[in-house]
C-alpha positions as CSV (number, residue, x, y, z in Angstrom):
1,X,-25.3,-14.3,0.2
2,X,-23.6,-16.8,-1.3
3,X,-20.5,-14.8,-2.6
4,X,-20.3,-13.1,0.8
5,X,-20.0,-16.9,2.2
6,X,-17.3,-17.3,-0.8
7,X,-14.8,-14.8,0.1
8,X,-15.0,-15.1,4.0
9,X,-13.9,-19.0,3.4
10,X,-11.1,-17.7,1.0
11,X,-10.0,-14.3,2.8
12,X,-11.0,-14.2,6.3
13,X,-10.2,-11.1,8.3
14,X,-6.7,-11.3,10.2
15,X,-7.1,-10.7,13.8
16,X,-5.4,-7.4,13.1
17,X,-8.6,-6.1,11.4
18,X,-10.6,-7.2,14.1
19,X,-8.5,-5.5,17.0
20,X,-8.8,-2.3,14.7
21,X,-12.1,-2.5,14.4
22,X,-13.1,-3.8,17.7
23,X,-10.7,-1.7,19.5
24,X,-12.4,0.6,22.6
25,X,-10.4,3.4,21.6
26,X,-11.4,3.5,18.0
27,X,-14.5,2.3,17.8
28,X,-16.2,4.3,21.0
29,X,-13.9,7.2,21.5
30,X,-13.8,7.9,17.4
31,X,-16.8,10.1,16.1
32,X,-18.1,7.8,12.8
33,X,-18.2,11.3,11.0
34,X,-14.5,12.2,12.0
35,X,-12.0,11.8,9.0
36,X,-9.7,8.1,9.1
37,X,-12.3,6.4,11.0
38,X,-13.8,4.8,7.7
39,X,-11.7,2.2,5.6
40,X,-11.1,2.3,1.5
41,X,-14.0,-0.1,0.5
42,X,-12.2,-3.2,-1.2
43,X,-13.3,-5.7,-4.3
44,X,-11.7,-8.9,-5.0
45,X,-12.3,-10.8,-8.2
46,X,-11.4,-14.6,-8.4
47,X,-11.0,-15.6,-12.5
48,X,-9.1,-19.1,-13.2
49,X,-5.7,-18.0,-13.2
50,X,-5.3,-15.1,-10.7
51,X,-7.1,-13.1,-7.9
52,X,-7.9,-9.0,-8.7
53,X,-8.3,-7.2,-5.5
54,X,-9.4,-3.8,-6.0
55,X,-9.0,-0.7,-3.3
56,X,-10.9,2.7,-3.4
57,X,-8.4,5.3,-2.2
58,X,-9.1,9.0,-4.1
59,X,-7.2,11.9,-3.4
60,X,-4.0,9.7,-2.6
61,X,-0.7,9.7,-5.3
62,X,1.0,5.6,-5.8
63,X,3.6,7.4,-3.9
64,X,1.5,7.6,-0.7
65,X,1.2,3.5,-0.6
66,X,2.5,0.8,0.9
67,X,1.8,-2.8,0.2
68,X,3.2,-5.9,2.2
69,X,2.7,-9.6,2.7
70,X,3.6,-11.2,5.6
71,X,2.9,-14.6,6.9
72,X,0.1,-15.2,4.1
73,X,-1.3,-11.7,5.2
74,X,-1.6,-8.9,2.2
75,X,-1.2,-5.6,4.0
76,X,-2.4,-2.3,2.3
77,X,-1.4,1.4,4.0
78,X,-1.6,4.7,2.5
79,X,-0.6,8.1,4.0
80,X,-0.7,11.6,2.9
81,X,0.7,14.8,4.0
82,X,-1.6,17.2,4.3
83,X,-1.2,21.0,4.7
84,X,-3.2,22.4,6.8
85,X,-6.1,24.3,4.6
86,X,-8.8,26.7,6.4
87,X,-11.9,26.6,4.4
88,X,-14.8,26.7,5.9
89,X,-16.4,23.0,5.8
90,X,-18.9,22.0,8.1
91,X,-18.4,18.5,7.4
92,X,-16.1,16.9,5.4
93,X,-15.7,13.0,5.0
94,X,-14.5,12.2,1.8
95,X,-11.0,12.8,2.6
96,X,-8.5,10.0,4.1
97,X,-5.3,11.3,5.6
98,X,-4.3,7.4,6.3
99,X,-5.6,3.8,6.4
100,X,-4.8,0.5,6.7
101,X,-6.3,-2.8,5.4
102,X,-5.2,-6.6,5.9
103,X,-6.7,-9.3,5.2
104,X,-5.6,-13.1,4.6
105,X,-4.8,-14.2,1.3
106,X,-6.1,-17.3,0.2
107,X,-3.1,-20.7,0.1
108,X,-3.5,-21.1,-3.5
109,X,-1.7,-17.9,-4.2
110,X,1.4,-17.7,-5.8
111,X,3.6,-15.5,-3.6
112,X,6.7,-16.8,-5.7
113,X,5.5,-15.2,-8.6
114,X,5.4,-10.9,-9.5
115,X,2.1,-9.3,-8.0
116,X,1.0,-6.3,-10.5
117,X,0.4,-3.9,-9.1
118,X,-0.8,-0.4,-10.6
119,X,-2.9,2.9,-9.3
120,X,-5.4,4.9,-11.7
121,X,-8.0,7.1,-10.9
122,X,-8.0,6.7,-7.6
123,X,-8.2,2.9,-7.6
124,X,-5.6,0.6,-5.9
125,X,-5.6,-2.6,-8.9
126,X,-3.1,-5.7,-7.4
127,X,-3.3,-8.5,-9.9
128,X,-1.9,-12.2,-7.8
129,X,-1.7,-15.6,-9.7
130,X,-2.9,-18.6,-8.3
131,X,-0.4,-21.7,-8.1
132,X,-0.6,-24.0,-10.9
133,X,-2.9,-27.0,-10.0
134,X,-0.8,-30.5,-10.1
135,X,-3.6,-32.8,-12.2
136,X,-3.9,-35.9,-10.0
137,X,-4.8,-39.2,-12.2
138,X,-6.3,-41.8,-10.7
139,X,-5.8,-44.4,-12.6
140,X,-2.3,-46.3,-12.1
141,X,-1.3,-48.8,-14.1
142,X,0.8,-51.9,-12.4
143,X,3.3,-53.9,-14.4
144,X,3.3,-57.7,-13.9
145,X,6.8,-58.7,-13.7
């Protein structure tokens, strides 16, 4: 419980999440079963230096992704184009025609600096690097004059 506690404090949900989420239209009108009603499940490692944030997205190409920040807000969308294929599937849910994720980034980030980012395997890998820390002494030594 206490690395749930851990990443809520450093990447709460934006409000857009939420209004997805919470959204009458989606969330009651939506069959859970029905394909793009689920979200890519999402990992984010903190090590000293950087922040790894991993996405789940099979069956998508790098092509199909888009990634922004704005206003301290990582934004991750993917969409493919499907043709239409007639097979006879009584239910089928591992298939994502489109998504979207957000979430807030933490203010130790370094947006100033490259974010790597790289797809394999169906995994979405963004590597971000934390601002240096400034090492603050607190010992000060006054000259007599």
């Amino acid at each position: 419980m206490m690395s749930l506690i851990k990443f809520n404090e450093r990447f709460p949900l934006s409000t857009s999440v939420f209004d997805t989420i919470l959204s009458t239209d989606n969330m009651f009108n939506d069959n859970f079963f029905v394909k793009n009603s689920l979200m890519p499940a999402i990992n984010v490692k903190e090590n000293d230096k950087d922040f790894v944030i991993e996405l789940a997205a099979p069956g998508f190409l790098k092509e199909d992704f888009e990634i922004a920040i704005d206003n301290n807000e990582l934004h991750i969308s993917a969409a493919k184009k499907t043709e239409k294929e007639e097979e006879n599937y009584l239910c089928k849910e591992f298939s994502y025609d489109s998504f979207k994720r957000s979430l807030r980034l933490p203010e130790n980030i370094n947006l100033d600096k490259n974010i790597i980012a790289h797809f394999k395997n169906g995994v979405l890998t963004m590597k971000m690097l934390k601002k240096e820390e400034k090492k603050v002494t607190s010992k000060k030594v006054v000259e007599i004059s």
